[in-house]
C-alpha positions in Angstrom: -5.8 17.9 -25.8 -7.1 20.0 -23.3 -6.4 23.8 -21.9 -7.3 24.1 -18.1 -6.6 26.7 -15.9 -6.1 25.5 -11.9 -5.6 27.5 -8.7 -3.5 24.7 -7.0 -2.1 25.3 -3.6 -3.0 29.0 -4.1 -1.3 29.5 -7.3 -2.6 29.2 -10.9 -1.4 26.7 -12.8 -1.9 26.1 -16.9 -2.0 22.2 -17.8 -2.4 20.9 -21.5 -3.5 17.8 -20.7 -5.0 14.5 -22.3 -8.9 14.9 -21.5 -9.0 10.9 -20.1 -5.4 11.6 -17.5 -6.8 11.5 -14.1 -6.0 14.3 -11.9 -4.0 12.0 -9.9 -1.6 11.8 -13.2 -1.7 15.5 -14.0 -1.1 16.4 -10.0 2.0 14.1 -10.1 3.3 13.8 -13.9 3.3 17.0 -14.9 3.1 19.2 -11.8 5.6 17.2 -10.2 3.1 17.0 -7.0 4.4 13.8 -5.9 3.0 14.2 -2.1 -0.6 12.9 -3.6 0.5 9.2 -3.7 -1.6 6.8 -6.5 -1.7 2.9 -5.8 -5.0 0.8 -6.3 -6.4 3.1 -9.6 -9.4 2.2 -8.0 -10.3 4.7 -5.4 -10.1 2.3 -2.8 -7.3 3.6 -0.8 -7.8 6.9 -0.1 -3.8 7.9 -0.8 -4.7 10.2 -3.4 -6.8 12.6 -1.7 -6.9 15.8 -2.6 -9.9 18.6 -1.8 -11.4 20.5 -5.0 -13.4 23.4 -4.7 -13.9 22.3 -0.7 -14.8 18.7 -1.5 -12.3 15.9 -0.6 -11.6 14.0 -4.2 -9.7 11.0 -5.2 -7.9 12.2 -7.7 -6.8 8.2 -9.0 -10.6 8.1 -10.7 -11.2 11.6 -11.2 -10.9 12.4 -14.9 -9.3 15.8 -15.1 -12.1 17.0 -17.9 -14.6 16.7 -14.7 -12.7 19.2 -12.5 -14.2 22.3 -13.7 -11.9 25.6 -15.1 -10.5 27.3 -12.0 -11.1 25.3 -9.8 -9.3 25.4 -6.3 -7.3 22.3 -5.8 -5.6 21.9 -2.3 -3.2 19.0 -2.2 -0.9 18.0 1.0 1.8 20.5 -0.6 -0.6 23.2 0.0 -1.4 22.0 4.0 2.1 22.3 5.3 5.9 22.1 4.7 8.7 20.6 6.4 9.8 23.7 8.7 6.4 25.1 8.0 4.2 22.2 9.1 0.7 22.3 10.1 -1.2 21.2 13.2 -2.7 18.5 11.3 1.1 17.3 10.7 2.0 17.8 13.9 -0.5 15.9 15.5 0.5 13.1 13.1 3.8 13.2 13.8 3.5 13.1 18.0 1.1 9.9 17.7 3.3 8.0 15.5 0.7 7.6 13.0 3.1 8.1 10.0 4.9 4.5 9.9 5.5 3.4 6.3 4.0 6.9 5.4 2.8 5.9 2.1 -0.7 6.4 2.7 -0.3 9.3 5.3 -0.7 12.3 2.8 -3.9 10.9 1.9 -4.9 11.2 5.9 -3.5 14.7 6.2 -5.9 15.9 3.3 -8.6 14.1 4.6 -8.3 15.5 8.2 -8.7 18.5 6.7 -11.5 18.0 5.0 -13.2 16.6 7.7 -12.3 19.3 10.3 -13.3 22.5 7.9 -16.6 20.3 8.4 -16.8 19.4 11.3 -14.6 20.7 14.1 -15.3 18.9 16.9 -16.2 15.3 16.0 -16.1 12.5 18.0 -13.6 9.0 17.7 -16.6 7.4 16.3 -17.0 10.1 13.6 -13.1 10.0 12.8 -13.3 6.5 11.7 -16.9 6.9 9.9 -15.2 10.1 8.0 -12.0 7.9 7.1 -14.6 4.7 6.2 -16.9 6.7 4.1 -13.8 8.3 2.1 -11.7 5.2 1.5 -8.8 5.9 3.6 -6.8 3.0 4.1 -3.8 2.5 6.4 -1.8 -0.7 6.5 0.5 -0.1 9.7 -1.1 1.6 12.5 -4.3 -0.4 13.3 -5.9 3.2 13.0 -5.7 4.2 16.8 -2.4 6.5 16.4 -4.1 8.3 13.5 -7.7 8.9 15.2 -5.2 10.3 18.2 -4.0 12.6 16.0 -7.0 14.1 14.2 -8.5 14.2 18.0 -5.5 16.3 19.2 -5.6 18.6 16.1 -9.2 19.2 16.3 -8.9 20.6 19.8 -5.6 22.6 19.5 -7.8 24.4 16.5 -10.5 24.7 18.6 -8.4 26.5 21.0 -8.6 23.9 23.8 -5.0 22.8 23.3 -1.6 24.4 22.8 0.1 23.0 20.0 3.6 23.1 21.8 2.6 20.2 23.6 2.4 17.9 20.3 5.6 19.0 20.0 8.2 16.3 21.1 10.8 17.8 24.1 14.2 15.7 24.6 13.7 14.3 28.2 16.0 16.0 30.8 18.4 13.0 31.2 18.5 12.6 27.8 17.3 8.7 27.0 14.7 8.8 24.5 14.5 4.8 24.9 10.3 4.8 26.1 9.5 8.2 24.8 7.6 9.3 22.1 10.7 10.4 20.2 9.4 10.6 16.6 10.2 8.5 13.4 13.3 10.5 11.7 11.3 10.5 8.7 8.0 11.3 10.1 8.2 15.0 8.6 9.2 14.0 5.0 6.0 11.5 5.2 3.3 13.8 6.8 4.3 16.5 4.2 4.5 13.9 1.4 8.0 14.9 0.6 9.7 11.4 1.3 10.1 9.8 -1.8 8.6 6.1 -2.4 9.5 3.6 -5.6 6.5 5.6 -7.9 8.1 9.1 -7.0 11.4 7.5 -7.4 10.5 6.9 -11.3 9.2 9.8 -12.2 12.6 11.7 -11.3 14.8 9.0 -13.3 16.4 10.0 -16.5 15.9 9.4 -20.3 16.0 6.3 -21.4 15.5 4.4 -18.1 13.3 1.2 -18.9 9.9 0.4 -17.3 9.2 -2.5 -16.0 5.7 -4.1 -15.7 4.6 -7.8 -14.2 2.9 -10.7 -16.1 0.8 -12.6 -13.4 -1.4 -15.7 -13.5 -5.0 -15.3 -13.2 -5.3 -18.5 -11.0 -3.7 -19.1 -7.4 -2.0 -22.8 -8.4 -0.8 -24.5 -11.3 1.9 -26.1 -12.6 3.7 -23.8 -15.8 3.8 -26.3 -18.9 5.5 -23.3 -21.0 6.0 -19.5 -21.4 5.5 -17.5 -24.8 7.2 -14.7 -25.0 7.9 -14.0 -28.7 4.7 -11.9 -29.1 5.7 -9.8 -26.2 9.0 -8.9 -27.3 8.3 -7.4 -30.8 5.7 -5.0 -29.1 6.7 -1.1 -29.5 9.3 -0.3 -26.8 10.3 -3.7 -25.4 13.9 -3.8 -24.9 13.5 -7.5 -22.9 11.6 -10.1 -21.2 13.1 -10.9 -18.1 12.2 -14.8 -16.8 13.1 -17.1 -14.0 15.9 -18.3 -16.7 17.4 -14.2 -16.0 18.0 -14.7 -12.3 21.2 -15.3 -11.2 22.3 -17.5 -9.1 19.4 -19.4 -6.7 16.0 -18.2 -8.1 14.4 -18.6 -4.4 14.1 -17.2 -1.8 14.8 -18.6 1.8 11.8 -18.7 3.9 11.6 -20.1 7.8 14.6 -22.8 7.5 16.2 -21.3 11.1 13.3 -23.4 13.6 14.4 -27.1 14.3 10.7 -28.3 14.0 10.9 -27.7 10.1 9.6 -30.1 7.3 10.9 -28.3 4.5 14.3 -26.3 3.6 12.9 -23.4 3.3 13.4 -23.0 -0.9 10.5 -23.5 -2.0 9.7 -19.7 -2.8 11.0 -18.6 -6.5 12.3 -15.0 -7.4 10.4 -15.3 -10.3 7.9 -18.8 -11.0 9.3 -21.5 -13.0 7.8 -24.5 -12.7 4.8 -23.5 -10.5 2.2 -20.8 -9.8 2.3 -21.0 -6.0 -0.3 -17.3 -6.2 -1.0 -14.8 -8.9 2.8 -15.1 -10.8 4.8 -13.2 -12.8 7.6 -12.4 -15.2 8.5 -9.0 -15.6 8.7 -7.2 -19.3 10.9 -4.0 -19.4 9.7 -1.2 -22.2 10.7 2.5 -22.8 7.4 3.4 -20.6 5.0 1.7 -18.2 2.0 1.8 -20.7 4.3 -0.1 -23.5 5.8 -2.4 -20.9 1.8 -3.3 -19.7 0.6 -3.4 -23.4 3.5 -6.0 -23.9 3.2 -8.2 -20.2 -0.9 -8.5 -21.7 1.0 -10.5 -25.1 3.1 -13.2 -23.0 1.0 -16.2 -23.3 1.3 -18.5 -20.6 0.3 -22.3 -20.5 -1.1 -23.8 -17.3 -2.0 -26.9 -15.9 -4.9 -26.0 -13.0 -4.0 -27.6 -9.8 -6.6 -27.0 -6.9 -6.4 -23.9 -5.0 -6.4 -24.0 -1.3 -7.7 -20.7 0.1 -7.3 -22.1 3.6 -5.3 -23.8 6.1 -8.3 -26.2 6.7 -8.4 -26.7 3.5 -4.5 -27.0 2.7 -4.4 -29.5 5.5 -6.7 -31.7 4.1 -5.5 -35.3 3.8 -6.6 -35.5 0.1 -4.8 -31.9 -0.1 -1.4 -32.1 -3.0 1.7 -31.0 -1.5 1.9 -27.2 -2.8 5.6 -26.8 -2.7 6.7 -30.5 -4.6 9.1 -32.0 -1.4 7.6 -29.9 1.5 4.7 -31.0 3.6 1.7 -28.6 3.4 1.9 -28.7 6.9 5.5 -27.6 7.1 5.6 -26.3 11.2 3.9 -27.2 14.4 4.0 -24.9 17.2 4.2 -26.6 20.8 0.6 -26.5 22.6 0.6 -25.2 26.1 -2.7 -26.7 27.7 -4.0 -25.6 31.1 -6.4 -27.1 33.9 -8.7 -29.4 32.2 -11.8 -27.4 32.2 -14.6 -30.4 31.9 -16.1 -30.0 35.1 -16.5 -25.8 34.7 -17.8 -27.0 31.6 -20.8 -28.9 32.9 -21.6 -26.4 35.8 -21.3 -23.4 33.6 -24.7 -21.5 32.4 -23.7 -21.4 29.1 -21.5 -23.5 26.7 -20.5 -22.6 23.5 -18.0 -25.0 21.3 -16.7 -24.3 17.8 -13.5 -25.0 15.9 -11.4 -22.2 15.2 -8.2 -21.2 13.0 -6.1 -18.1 12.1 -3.6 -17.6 10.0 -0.3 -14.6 9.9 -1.3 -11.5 8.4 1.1 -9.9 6.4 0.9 -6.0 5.7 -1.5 -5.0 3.0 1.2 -3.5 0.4 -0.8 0.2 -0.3 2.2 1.4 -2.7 1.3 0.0 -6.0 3.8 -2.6 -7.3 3.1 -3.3 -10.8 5.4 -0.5 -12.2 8.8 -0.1 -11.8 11.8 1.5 -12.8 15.8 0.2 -13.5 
């Protein structure tokens, strides 16, 4: 074990810690710091961010026997407090740029960073700062949280007052078209609102972990699950299958449009018979590292069936039906053609033709899934 002395948030802290944690672990497992948010492990999401001895960190890959005795560690905790908040906060908050919040922290630290360094950069420089240190955002599109640092930057500069980031209940009292902001927009710009991760490191004694087997291949059809290994491992209290779920184990997807081809169960809780995308089954141990060390012993048996990584390809005529009794091509939308545009065609300077396609973008989950808690 290891003996280090921190100055965190201004005050000095005294960890025994495992030599290999990660700050990240340290910060929220045994300091209880649970505004620095860890998802990808990876350092590729920026939530973590916290600023040692001035330099912004991530503290998911930084190996707590590489941040130096005393060091001064400033984490959102330290930035600003719900009644207490900073202009950075502020900022956020009045843009909108805290939606689901989880990676927001992560931008608060970062603007800081970046304005003790520079403290008058330009939009271009906002994103390049947030590029360069790996802060991701799945909700805003990035435009509300550049707005933010913009505004900040210039209220610390003097050129703004900061009562006007502050939101003031129209005279008639409608807030319908305002900028009214999110109810929980403090809690998430201070890192105080508590997400599923947070959530299990505040349960009691004895609360099971719970930790997902997946497939390694997008699609295959499941010729059997082993689970025997798995469930004399240290810890395991059960192995929880599609077999567990009660009731239905799917979930309805679009069965409300007319123009249907399917009934909309064709989605499992948990896979059964087929691995539709990375799968799962869920082991449930006395701690996340026993519940992962058991989910790597449940040996599953797969019959490869082609992955389609497109709609083009999914579309195919020689293309299987993915979900058995549904066609791949399970909804049409209605085309809405206008003038026929031949004859601009052959007078215009320039033609260009292609083919193109698109497909619905779901969020980018940033709050880590693997772990969770009963």
């Amino acid at each position: 074990m290891l003996k280090r002395i921190f100055n965190i948030n201004g005050a000095l802290k005294t960890v025994i810690v495992d030599p290999e944690a990660t700050l990240g672990d340290v910060l929220r497992k045994q300091l209880m710091l649970t505004g620095t948010k860890v998802s990808c492990d990876d350092g590729h999401c920026g939530a973590c961010s916290v600023i040692v001895d001035g330099k912004l960190t991530l503290a998911c890959i930084t190996k707590v026997n590489r941040v130096p005795e005393n060091a001064k560690i400033i984490t959102v905790e330290g930035i600003g407090q719900p009644n207490n908040l900073h202009v950075i906060q502020k900022a956020m908050m009045a843009h909108g740029a805290a939606q689901c919040g989880f990676c927001t922290p992560g931008f608060v630290v970062s603007t800081k960073a970046l304005l003790e360094k520079n403290p008058k950069p330009t939009r271009e420089e906002v994103r390049a700062w947030f590029t360069q240190h790996h802060n991701a955002c799945r909700c805003t599109g990035y435009k509300p949280i550049v707005d933010a640092v913009m505004d900040a930057a210039a209220v610390l500069r003097g050129e703004k007052k900061v009562e006007n980031l502050e939101f003031k209940m129209p005279a008639d009292g409608r807030i319908w078209g305002s900028k009214y902001p999110r109810p929980t927009a403090e809690q998430k710009v201070t890192g105080t609102l508590d997400y599923g991760q947070d959530l299990g490191l505040k349960m009691p004694p004895g609360t099971l972990h719970l930790a997902l087997v997946q497939a390694k291949v997008s699609h295959a059809n499941i010729l059997s699950i082993d689970t025997s290994e798995a469930e004399k491992m240290p810890g395991v209290f059960k192995v929880v299958m599609h077999k567990d779920v009660l009731g239905k184990n799917r979930i309805t997807g679009l069965i409300t449009f007319p123009t249907n081809k399917g009934d909309g169960w064709d989605r499992p809780i948990l896979c059964d018979t087929k691995v539709f995308q990375y799968g799962d089954a869920i082991v449930c141990a006395d701690t996340p590292e026993q519940a992962k060390a058991a989910a790597e012993k449940v040996r599953v048996e797969l019959e490869i069936l082609p992955a389609y990584m497109s709609a083009p390809a999914a579309m195919a005529p020689d293309a299987i039906e993915i979900h058995p009794g549904t066609p791949n091509v399970y909804f049409e939308q209605k085309i809405a053609k206008g003038k026929d545009t031949a004859a601009i065609m052959e007078t215009a300077p320039y033609v260009v033709e292609d083919s193109f396609y698109l497909q619905r973008q779901p969020h980018l989950t940033i709050e880590s899934d693997m772990v969770r808690v009963l």
